[in-house]
SEVO-392533 format. One record per atom (N, C-alpha, C, CB): atom name; x, y, z; residue number from 1. Coordinates in Angstrom, 3 decimals. Glycine has a CB too. Layout:
N
NODE   voro         xx         yy         zz   keza
NODE     CA          X          Y          Z    NUM
...
! end
This chain:
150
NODE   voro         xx         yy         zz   keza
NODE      N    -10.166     21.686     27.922      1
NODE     CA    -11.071     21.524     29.037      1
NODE      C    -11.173     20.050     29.406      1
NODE     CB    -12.454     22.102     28.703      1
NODE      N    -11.256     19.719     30.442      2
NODE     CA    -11.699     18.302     31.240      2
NODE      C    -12.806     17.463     30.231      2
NODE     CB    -12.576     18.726     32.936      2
NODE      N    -13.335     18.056     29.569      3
NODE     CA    -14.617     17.513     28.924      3
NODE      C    -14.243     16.932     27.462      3
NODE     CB    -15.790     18.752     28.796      3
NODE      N    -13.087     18.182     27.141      4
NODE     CA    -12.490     17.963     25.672      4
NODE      C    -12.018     16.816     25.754      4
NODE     CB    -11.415     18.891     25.130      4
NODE      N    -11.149     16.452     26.794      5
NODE     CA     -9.515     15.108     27.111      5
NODE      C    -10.336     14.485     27.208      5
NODE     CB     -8.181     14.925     28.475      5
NODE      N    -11.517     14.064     28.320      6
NODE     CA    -12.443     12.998     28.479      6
NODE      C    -12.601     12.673     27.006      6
NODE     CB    -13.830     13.378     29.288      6
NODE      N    -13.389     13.293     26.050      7
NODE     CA    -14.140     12.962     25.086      7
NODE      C    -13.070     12.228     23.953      7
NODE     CB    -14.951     14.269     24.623      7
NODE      N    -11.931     12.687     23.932      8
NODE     CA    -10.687     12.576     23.169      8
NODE      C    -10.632     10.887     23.803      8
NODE     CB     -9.216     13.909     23.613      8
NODE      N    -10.217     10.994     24.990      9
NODE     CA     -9.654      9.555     25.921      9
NODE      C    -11.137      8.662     25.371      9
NODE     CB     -9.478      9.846     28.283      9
NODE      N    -11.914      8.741     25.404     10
NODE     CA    -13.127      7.753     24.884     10
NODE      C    -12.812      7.569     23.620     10
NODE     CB    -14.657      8.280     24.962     10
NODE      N    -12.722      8.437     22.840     11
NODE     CA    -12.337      8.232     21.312     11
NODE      C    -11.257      7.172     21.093     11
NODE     CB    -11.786      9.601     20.671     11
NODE      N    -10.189      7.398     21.620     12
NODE     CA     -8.697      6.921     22.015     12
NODE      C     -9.420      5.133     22.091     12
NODE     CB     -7.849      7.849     23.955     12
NODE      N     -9.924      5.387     23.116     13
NODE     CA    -10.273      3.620     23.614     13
NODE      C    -11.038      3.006     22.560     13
NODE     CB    -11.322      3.384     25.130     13
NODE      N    -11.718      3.596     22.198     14
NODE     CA    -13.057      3.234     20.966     14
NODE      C    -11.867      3.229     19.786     14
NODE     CB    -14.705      4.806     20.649     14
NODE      N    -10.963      3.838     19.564     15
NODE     CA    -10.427      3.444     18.527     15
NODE      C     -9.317      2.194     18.356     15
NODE     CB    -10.006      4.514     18.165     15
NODE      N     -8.713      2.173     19.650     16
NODE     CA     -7.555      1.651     20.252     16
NODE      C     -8.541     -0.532     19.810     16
NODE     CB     -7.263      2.583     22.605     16
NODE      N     -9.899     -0.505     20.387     17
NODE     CA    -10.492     -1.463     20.169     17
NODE      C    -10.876     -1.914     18.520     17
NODE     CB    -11.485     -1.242     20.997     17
NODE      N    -11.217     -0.826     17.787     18
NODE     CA    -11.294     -1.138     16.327     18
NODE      C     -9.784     -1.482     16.087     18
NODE     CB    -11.906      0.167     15.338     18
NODE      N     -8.766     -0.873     16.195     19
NODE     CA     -7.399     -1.614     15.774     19
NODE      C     -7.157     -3.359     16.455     19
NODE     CB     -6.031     -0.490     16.451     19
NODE      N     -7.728     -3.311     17.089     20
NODE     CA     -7.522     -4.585     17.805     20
NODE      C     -8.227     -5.574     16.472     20
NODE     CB     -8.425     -4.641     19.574     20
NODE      N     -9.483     -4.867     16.982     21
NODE     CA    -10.483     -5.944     15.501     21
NODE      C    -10.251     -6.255     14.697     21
NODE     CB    -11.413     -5.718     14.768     21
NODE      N     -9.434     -5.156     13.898     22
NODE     CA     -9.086     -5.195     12.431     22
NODE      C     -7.946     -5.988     12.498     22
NODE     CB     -8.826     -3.800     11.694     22
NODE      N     -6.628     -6.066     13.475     23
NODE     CA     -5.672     -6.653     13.159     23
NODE      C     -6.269     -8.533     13.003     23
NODE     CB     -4.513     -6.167     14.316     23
NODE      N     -7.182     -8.520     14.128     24
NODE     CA     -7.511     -9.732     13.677     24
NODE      C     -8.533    -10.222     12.789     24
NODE     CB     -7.644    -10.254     14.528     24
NODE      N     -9.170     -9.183     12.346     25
NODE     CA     -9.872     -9.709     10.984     25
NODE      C     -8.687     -9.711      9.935     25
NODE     CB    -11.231     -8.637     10.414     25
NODE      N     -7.800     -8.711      9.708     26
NODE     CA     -6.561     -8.474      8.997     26
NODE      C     -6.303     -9.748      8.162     26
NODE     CB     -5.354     -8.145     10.000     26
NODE      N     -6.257    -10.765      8.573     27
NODE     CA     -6.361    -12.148      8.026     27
NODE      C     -6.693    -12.148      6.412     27
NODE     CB     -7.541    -12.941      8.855     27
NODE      N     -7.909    -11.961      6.641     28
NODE     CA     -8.840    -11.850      5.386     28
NODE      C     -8.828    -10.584      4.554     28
NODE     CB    -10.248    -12.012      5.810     28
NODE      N     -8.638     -9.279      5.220     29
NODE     CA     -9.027     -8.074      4.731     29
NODE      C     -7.613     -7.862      3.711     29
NODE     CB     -9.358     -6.870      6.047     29
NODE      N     -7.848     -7.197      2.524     30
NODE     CA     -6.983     -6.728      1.716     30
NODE      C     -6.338     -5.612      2.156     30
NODE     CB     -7.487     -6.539      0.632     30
NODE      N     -6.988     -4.367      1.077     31
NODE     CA     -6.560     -3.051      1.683     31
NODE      C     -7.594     -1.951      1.942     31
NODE     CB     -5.567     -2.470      0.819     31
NODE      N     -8.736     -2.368      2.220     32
NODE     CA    -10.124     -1.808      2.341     32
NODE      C    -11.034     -1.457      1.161     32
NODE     CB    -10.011     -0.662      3.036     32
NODE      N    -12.184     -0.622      1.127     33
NODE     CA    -12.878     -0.449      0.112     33
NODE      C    -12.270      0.464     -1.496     33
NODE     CB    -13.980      0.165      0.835     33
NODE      N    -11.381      1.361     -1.138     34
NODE     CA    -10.923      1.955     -2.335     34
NODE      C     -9.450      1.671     -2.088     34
NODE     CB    -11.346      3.538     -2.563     34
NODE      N     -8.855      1.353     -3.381     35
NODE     CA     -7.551      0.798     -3.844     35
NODE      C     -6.814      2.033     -4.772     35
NODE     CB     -7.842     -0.690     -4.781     35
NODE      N     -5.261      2.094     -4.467     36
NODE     CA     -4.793      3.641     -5.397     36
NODE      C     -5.009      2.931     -6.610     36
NODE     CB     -2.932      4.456     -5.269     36
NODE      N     -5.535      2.101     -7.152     37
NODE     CA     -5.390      2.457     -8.660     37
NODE      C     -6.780      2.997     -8.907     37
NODE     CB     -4.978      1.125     -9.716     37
NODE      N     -7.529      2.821     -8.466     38
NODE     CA     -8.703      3.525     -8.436     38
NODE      C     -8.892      5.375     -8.281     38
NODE     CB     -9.299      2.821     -7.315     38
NODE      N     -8.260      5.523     -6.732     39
NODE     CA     -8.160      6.714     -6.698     39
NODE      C     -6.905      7.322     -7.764     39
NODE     CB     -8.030      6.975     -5.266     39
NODE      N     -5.818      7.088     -7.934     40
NODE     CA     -5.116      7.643     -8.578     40
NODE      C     -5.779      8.138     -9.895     40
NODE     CB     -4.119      6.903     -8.649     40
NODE      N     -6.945      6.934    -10.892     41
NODE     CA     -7.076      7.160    -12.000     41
NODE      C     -8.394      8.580    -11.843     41
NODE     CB     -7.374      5.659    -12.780     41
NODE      N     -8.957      8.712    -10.236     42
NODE     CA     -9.521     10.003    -10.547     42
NODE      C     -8.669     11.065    -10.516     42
NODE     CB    -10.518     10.307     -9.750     42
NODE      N     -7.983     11.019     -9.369     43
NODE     CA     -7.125     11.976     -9.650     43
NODE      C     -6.361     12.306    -10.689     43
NODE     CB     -6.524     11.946     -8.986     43
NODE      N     -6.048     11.465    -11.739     44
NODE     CA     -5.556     11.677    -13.005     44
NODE      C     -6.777     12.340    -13.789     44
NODE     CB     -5.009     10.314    -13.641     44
NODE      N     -7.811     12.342    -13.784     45
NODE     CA     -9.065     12.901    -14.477     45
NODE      C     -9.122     14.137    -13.800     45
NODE     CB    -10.466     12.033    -14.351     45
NODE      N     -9.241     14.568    -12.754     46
NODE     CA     -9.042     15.472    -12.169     46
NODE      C     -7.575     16.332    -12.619     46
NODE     CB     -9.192     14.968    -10.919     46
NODE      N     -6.862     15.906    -12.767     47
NODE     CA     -5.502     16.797    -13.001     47
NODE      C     -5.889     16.910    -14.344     47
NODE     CB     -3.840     16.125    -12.698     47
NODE      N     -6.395     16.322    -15.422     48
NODE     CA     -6.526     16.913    -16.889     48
NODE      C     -7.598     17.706    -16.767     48
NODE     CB     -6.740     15.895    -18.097     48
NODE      N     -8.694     18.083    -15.810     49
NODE     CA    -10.017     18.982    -15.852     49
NODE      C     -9.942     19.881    -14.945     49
NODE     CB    -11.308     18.309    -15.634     49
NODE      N     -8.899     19.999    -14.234     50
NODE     CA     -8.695     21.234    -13.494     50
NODE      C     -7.458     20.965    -12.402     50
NODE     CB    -10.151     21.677    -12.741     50
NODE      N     -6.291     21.353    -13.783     51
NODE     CA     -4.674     21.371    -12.839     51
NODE      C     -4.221     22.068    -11.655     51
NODE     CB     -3.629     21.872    -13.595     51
NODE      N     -5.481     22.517    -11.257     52
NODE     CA     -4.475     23.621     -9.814     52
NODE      C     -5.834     23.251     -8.916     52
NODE     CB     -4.058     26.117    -10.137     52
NODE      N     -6.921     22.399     -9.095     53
NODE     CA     -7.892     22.068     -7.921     53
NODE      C     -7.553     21.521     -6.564     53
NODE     CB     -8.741     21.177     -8.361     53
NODE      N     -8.181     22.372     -5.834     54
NODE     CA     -7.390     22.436     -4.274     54
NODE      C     -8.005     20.704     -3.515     54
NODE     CB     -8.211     24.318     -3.022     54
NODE      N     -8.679     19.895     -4.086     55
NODE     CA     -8.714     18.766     -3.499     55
NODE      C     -7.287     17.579     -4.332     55
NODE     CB    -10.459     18.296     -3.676     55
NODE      N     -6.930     18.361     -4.966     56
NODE     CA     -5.907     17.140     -6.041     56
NODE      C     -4.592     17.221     -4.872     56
NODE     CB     -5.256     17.922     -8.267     56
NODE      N     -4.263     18.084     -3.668     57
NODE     CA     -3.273     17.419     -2.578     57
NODE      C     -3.711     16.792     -1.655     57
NODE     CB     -2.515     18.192     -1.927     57
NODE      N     -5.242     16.677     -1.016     58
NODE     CA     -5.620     15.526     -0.728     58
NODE      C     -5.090     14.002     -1.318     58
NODE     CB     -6.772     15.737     -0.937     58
NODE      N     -6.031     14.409     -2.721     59
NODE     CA     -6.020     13.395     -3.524     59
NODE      C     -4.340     12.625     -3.603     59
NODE     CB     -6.609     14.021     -4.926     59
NODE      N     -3.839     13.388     -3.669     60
NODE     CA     -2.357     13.014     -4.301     60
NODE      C     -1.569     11.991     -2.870     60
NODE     CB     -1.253     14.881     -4.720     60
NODE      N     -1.977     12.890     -1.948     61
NODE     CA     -1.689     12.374     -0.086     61
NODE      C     -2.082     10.924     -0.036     61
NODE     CB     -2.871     13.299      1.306     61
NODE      N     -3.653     10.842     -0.015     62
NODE     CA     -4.473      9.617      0.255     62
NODE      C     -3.901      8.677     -0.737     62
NODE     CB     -6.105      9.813      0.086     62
NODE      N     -3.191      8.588     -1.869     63
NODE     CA     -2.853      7.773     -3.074     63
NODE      C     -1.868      7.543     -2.566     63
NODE     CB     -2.791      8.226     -4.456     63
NODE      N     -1.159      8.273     -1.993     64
NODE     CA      0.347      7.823     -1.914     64
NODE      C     -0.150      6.763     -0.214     64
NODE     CB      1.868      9.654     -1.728     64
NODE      N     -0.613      7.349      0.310     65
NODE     CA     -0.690      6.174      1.688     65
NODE      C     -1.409      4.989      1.490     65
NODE     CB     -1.435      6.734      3.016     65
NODE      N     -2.827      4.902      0.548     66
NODE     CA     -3.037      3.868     -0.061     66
NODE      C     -1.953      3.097     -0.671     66
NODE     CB     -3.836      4.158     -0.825     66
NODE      N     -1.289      3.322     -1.151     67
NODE     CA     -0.092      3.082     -1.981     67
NODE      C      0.972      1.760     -0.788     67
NODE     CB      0.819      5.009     -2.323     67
NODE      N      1.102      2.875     -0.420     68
NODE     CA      1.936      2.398      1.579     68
NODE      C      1.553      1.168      1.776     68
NODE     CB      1.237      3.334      3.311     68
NODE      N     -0.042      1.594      2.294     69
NODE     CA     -0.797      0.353      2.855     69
NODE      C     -0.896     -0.621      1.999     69
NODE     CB     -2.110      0.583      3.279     69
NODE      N     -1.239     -0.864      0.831     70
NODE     CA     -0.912     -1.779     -0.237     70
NODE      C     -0.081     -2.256     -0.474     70
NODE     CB     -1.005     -1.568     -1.067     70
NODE      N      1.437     -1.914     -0.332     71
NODE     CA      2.651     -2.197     -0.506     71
NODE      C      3.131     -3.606      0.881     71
NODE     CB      3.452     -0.566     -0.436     71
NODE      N      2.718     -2.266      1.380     72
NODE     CA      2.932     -3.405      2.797     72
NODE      C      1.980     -4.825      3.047     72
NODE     CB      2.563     -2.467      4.276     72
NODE      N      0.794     -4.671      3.170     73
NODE     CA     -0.180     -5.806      2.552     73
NODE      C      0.157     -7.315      2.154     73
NODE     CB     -0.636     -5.288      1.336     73
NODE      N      0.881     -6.322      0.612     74
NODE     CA      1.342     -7.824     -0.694     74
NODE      C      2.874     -7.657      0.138     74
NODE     CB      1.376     -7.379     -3.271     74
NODE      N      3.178     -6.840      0.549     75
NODE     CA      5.002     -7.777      1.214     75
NODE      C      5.000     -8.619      2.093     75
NODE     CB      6.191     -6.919      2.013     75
NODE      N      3.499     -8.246      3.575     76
NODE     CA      3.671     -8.927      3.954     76
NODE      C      3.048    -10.589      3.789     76
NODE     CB      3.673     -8.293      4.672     76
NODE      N      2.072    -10.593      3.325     77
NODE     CA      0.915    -12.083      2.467     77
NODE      C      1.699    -12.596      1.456     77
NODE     CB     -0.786    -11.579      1.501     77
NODE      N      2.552    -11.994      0.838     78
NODE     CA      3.704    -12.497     -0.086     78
NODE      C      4.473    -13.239      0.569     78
NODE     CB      4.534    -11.527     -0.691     78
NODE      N      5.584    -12.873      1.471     79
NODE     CA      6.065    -13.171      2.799     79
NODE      C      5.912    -14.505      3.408     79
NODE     CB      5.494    -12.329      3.626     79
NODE      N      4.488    -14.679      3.884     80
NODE     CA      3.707    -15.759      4.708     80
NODE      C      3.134    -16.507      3.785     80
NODE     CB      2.633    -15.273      5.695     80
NODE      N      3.180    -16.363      2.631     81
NODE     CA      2.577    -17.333      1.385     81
NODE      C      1.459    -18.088      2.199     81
NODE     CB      3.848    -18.575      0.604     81
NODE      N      0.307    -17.221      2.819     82
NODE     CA     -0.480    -17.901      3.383     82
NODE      C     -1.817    -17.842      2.123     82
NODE     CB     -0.685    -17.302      4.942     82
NODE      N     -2.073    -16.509      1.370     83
NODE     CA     -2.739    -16.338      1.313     83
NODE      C     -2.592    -16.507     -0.396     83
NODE     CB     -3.020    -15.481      2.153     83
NODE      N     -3.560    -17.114     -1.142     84
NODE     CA     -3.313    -18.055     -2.731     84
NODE      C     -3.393    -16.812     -3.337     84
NODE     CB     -4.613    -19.423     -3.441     84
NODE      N     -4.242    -15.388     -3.036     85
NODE     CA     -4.063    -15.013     -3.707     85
NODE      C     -2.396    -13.699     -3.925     85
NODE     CB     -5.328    -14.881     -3.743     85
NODE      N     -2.071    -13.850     -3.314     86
NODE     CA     -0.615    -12.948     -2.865     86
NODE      C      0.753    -14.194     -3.336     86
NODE     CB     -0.606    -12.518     -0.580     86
NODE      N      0.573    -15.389     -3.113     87
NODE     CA      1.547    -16.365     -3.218     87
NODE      C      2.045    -16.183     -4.355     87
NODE     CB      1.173    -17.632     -3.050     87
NODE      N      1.620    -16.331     -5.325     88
NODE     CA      2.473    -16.081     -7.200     88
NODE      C      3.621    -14.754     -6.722     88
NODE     CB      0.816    -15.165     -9.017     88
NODE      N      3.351    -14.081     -5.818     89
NODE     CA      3.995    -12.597     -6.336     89
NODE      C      3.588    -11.791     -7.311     89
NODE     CB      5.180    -12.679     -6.758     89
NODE      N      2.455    -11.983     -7.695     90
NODE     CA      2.193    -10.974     -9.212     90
NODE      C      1.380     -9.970     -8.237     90
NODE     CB      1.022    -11.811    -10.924     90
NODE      N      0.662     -9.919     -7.707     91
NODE     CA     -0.065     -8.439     -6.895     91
NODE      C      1.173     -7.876     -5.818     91
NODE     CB     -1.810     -8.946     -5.711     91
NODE      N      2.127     -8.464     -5.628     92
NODE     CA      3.442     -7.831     -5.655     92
NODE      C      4.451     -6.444     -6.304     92
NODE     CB      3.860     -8.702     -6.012     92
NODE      N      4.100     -7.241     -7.209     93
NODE     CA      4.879     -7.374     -8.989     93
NODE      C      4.368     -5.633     -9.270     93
NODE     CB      3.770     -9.047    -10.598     93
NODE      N      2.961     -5.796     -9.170     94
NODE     CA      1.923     -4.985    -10.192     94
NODE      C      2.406     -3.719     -8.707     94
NODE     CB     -0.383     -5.819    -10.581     94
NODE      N      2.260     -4.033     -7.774     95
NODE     CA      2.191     -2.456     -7.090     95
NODE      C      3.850     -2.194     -6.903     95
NODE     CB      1.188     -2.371     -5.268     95
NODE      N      4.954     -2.849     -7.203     96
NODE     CA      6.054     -2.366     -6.990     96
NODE      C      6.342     -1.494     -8.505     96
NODE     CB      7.057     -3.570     -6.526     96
NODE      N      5.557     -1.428     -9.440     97
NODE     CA      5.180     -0.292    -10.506     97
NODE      C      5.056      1.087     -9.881     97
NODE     CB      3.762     -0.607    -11.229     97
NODE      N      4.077      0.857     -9.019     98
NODE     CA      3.021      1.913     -8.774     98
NODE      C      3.743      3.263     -8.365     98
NODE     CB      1.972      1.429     -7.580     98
NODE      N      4.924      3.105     -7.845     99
NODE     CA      5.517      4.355     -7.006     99
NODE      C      5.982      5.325     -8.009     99
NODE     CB      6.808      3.966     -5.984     99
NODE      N      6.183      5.043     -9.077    100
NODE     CA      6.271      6.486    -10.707    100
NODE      C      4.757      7.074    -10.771    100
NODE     CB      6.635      5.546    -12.902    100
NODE      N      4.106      6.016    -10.838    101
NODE     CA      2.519      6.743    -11.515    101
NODE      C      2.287      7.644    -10.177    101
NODE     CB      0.821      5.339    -11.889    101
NODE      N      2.550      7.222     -9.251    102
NODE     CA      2.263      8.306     -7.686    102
NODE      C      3.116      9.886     -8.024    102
NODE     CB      3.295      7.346     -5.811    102
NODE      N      4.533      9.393     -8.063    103
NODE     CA      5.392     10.684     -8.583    103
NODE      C      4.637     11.492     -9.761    103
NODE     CB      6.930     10.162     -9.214    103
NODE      N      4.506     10.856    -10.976    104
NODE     CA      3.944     11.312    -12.228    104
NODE      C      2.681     12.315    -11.858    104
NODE     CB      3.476      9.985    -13.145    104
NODE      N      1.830     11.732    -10.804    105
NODE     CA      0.350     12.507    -10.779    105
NODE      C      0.689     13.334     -9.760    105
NODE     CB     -1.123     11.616    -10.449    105
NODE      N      1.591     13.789     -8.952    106
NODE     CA      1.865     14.198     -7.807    106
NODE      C      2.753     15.644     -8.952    106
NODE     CB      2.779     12.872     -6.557    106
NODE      N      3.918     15.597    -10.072    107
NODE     CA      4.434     16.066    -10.929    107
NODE      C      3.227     17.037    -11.969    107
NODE     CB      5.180     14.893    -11.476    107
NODE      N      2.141     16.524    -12.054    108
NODE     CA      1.406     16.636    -13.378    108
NODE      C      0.539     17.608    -12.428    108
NODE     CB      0.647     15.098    -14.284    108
NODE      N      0.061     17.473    -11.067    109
NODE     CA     -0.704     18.674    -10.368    109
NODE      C      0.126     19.729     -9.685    109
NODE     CB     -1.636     18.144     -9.291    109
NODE      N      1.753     19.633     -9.950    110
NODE     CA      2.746     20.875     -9.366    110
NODE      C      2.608     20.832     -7.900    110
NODE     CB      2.308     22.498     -9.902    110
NODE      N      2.607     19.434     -7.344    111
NODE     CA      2.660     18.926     -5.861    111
NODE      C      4.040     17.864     -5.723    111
NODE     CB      1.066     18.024     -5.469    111
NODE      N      4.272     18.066     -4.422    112
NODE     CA      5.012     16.882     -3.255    112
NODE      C      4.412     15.908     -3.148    112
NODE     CB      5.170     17.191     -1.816    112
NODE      N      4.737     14.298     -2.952    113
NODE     CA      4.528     14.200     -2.211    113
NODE      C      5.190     13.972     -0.916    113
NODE     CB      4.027     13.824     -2.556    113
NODE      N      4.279     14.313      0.055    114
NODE     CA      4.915     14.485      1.702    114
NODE      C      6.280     13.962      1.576    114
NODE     CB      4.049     13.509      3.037    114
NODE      N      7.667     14.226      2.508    115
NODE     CA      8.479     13.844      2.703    115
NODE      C      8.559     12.264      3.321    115
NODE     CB      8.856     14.764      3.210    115
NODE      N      7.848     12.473      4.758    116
NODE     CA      7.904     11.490      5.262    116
NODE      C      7.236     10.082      4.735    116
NODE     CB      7.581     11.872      6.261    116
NODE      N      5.906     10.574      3.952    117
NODE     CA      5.392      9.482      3.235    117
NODE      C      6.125      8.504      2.367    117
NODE     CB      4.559      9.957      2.537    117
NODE      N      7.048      9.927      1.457    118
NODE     CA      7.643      9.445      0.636    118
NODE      C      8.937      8.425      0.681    118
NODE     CB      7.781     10.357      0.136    118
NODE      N      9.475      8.776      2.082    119
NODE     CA     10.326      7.666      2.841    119
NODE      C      9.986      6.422      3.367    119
NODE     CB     10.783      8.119      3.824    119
NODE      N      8.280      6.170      3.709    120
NODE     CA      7.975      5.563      3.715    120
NODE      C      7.592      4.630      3.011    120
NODE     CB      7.757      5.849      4.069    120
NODE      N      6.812      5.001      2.090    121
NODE     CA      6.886      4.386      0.428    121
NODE      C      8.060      4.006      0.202    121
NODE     CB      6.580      5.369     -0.799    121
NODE      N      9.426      4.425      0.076    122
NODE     CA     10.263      4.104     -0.680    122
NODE      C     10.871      2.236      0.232    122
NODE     CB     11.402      5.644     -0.805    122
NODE      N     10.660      3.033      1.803    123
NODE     CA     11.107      2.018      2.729    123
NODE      C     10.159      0.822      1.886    123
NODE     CB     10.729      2.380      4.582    123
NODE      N      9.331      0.656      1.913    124
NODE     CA      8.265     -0.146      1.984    124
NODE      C      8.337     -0.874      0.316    124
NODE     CB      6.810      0.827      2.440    124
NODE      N      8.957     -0.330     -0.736    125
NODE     CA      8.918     -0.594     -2.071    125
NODE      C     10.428     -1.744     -1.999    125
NODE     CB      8.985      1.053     -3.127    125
NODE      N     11.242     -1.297     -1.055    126
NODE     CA     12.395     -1.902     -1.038    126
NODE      C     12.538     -3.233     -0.210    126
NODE     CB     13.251     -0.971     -0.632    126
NODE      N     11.379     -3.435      0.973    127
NODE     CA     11.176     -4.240      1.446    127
NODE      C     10.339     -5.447      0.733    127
NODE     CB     10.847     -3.730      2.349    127
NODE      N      9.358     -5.002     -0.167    128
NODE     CA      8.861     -5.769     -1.121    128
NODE      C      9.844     -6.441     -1.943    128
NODE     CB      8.054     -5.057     -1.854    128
NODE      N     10.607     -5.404     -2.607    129
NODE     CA     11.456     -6.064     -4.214    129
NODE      C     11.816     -7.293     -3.526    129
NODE     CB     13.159     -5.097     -5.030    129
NODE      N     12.942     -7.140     -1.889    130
NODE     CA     13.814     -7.866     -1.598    130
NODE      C     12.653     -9.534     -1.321    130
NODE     CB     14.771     -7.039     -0.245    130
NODE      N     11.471     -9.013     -0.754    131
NODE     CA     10.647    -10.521     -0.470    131
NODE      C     10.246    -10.905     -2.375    131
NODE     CB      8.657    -10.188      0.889    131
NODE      N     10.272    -10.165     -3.264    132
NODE     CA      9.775    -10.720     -4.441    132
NODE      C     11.588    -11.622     -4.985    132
NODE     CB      8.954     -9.147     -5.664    132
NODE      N     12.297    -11.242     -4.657    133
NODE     CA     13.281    -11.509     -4.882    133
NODE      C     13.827    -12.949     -4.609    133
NODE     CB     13.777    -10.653     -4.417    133
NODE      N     13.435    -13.198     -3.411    134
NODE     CA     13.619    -14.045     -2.424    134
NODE      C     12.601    -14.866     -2.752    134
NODE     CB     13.641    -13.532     -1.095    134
NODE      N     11.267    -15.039     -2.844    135
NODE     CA     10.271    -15.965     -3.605    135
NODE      C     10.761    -16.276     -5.369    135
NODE     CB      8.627    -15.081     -3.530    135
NODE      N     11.660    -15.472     -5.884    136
NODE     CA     11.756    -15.516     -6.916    136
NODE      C     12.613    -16.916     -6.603    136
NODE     CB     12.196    -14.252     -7.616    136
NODE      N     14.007    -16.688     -6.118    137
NODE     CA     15.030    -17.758     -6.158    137
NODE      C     14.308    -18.859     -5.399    137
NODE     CB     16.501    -17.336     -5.486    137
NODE      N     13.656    -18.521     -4.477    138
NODE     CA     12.943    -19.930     -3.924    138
NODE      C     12.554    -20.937     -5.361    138
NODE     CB     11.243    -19.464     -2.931    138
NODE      N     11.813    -20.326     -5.754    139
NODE     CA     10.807    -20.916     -7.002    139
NODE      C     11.827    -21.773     -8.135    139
NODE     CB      9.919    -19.383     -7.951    139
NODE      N     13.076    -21.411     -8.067    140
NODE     CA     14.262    -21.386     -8.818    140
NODE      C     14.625    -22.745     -8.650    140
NODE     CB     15.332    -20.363     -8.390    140
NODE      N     14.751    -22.497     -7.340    141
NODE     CA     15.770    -23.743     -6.457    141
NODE      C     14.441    -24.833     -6.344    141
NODE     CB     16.588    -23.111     -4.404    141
NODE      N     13.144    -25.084     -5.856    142
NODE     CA     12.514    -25.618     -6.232    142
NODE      C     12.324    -26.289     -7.535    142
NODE     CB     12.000    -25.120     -5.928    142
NODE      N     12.136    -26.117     -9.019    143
NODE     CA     12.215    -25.816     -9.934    143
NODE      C     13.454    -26.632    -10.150    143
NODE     CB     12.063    -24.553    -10.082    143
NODE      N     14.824    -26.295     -9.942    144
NODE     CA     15.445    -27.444    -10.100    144
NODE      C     15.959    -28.531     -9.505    144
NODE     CB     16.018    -27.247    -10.463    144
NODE      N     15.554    -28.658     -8.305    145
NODE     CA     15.558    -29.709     -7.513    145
NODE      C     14.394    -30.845     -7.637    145
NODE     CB     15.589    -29.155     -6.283    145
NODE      N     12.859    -30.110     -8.743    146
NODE     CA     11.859    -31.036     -9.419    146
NODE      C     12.237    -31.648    -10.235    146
NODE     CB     10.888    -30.608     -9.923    146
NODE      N     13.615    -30.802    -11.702    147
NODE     CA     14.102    -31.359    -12.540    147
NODE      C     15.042    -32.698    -12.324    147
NODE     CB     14.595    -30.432    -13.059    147
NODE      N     15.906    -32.490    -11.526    148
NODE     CA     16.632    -33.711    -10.648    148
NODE      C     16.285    -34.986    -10.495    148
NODE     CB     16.688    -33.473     -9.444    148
NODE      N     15.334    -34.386     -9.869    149
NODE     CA     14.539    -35.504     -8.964    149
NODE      C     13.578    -36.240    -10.227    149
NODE     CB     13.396    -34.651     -7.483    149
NODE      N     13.559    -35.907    -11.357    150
NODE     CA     12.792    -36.696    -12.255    150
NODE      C     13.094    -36.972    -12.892    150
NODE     CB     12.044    -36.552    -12.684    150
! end
């Protein structure tokens, strides 16, 4: 109905403006209020207190896109070495782990996860290694061009 699309198209704009916001608060913001290691470790409590509970493919979904969004995050603040706490590469480091414990709890409740997610994740795990990689040899070549030079 005319009333439905209207109400939808307002939504649309009202949301279209929070993305705006956020990209530029984005600066500062991590990965919002709950982090997958958090959710994962309920959902791991959850899969030992009741293995077939119909919120554990939620659960398993939201972990794996937390996961995503996190990934991407530390690749990209890794990346731009803007931000002191992403620069070492170790909050890098620690979530390019993370994509077994996702499989493992996703395995342990007799779930998927999503296809496409899971391509995404993988995209996104591979784009990391290669920037941890690349800060790695930086650090290298730095490192001995200090030795040299002294």
């Amino acid at each position: 109905t005319p009333k439905e699309l209207e109400k939808s198209e307002t939504q649309q704009d009202s949301s279209d403006g929070d993305a705006e916001a956020s990209s530029k608060g984005d600066e500062y913001d991590d990965v919002g209020q709950i982090e997958f290691e958090k959710l994962h470790e309920k959902c791991e409590e959850l899969v030992e207190l009741r293995p077939r509970a119909e919120d554990l493919a939620q659960g398993v979904e939201w972990s794996g896109k937390l996961l995503l969004k996190e990934l991407q995050t530390a690749t990209t603040k890794t990346r731009e070495q803007k931000d002191v706490r992403y620069s070492d590469g170790a909050k890098l480091q620690k979530l390019l782990d993370h994509p077994p414990r996702l499989d493992h709890l996703a395995r342990a409740a007799r779930l998927k996860v999503p296809t496409e997610l899971r391509r995404s994740i993988r995209a996104a795990y591979w784009e990391g290694y290669y920037v941890q990689r690349t800060q790695k040899r930086r650090d290298i070549v730095k490192a001995i061009k200090m030795i040299c030079t002294a």
